[in-house]
C-alpha positions, 0 to 999 in steps of 0.5 A: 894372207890366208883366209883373206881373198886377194887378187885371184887367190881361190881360197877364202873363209866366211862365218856366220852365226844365228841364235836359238828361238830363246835367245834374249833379243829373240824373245823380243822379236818374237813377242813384237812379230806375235803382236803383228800378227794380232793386229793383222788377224783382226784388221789387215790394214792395221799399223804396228811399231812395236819394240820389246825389252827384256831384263831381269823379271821384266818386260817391256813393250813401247811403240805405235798402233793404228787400229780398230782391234783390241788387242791384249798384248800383255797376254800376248807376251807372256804365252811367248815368253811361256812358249819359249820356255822361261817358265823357271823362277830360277831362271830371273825371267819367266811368264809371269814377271811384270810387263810394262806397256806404253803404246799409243796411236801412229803418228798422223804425219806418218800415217797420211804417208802410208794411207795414200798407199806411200812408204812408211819411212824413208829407206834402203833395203836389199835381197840376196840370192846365190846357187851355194844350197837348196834354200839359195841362201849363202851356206855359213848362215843356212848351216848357222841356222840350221844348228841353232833350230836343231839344238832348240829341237833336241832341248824340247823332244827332251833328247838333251833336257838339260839345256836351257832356252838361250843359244847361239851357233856360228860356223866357219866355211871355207871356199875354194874357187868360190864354192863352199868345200869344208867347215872348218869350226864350229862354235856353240854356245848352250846354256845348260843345269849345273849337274852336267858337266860341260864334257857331257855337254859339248859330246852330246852336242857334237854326236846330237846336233852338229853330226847331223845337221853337217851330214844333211849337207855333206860336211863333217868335222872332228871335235877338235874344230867343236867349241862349246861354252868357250868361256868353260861352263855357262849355266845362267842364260836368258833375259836375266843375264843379257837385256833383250831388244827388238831388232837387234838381230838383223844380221842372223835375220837376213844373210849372215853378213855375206850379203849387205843389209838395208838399214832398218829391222824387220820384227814388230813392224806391219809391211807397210813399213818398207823396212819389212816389205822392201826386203822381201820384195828385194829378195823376191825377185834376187830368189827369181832370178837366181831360180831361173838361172840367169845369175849364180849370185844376185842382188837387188836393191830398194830405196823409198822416200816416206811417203812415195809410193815408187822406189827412188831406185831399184839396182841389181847386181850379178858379180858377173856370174849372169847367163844373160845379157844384165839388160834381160836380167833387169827385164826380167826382174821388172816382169817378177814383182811390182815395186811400188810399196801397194804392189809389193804388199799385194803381190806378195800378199803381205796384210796376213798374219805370218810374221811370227813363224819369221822371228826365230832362224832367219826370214829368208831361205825357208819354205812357207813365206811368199817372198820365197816362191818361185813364179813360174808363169814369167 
């Protein structure tokens, strides 16, 4: 079956998608991360649960905090909703619509868990690392995330102002022996006024975004493989159209579906939460292994009871592309990070207020963050 891979057959096909900054469920994640990073600015040992929804001219934040601060977090939201640029009543959802609040105190049966320096949940979580690009992430997100940050760009220098916040890209990558050779579609969704006309749109996107971000990493394609607005025109985007939520973009957070994802989201959660914390740890030491050449493809698996302040189990998997015997690899990654949940927060110095810049194009494959530096003194 063509695009299937089968037996020894070298060709396949992967797709990914990720979404533009303004995209509903984004919103969410990023109102719930700036909420994070609220508590955590003021008290670095605060707990933070926070869940967003947003609909039509309404938003709502729910969940737990445990902290000394004050925080005004209906302030909060709406600087991110006017940030991300729903600031049109036309658009059904803007800055000033109303916003509900219900959030109360962290539970004490959790909390004594995680002051005995414990994990906050039960759970699983996995890094992944591979040698496809620069950012050692797989190429069909890394190009996804890449288009959905480009078209959020060209929308706020005013280079294409008539697209609205809202957006999704996906793309389709062919392998061959392994190895990413060609994209072979791409599909953009890009909400945009009604006075242009959707020709307009799909060239311009085409020649301002897809060209270039597809060039940066050797790849071209013809507008016959371009899709944009598949349904012929889309000029009402946004919270209004499609309800929002907090979390609901773990695939796009993580890996783009090539690799697998633990069971619990990241945005709205302080890194006591292993849901958070686990995940970088986990792709910490897949990122180290991979950089330092003993393995063309890791990953690594965390699994923590509530309460326990150890993993259950701590697996790496190298699908047979390790240069060293699997034992040094274990070695190795046992050297990187400390994986009892106080040695993952310290050593990756997780008590900061970092979290916002992680809600929009994806938390893993971008400079800046801790869990993707690379150690040298090993």
């Amino acid at each position: 079956m063509r695009g299937f891979l089968v037996g020894n057959v070298p060709e396949r096909f992967f797709t990914s998608e990720s979404v533009c900054a303004g995209h509903p469920d984004k919103i969410c994640d990023q109102i719930s991360d700036a909420c994070v990073d609220a508590v955590l600015t003021r008290d670095p040992y605060g707990r933070v649960a926070i869940e967003t929804m947003a609909g039509a001219n309404h938003l709502v934040l729910m969940g737990e905090v445990g902290t000394t601060a004050k925080i005004d977090f209906e302030r909060i939201a709406r600087e991110q909703v006017h940030r991300l640029g729903y600031t049109d009543h036309a658009q059904n959802f803007t800055h000033l619509s109303p916003v509900t609040l219900k959030i109360h105190e962290q539970s004490p049966e959790i909390a004594v868990g995680v002051e005995s320096k414990g994990a906050g949940d039960q759970g699983m979580m996995f890094g992944y690392a591979c040698t496809e690009t620069p950012q050692r992430m797989p190429m069909p997100i890394t190009l996804a995330h890449a288009l959905a940050q480009k078209i959020d760009e060209v929308r706020e220098s005013g280079k294409l102002p008539y697209l609205k916040p809202d957006g999704k890209t996906q793309i389709t990558v062919e392998y061959q022996n392994g190895k990413p050779c060609k994209v072979t579609n791409v599909v953009v969704a890009a909400p945009h006024k009604r006075e242009v006309q959707l020709g307009d749109v799909r060239q311009d996107i085409f020649l301002e975004v897809i060209v270039p971000v597809l060039g940066k990493y050797d790849f071209t394609v013809q507008l016959t493989q371009v899709i944009v607005n598949g349904t012929g025109t889309w000029h009402s985007g946004g919270p209004a159209t499609d309800t929002g939520l907090t979390g609901r973009k773990i695939v796009v957070d993580t890996y783009g579906g090539y690799a697998r994802v633990g069971g619990g989201a990241f945005s709205g959660k302080d890194p006591s939460k292993v849901d958070r914390s686990g995940a970088y740890g986990a792709r910490f030491i897949a990122n180290n292994i991979v950089a330092h050449g003993l393995a063309e493809r890791a990953e690594v698996q965390l699994a923590w009871a509530i309460g326990q302040r150890q993993p259950l189990m701590q697996e790496i998997e190298t699908y047979d592309t390790e240069t060293v015997p699997l034992m040094a690899v274990r070695d190795f990654a046992s050297k990187v990070l400390d994986t009892s949940v106080e040695g993952i927060i310290e050593g990756l110095k997780l008590r900061r207020p970092i979290y916002l810049q992680t809600a929009a194009y994806g938390h893993f494959g971008r400079p800046g963050f801790p869990w993707e530096e690379i150690k040298k003194d090993i």
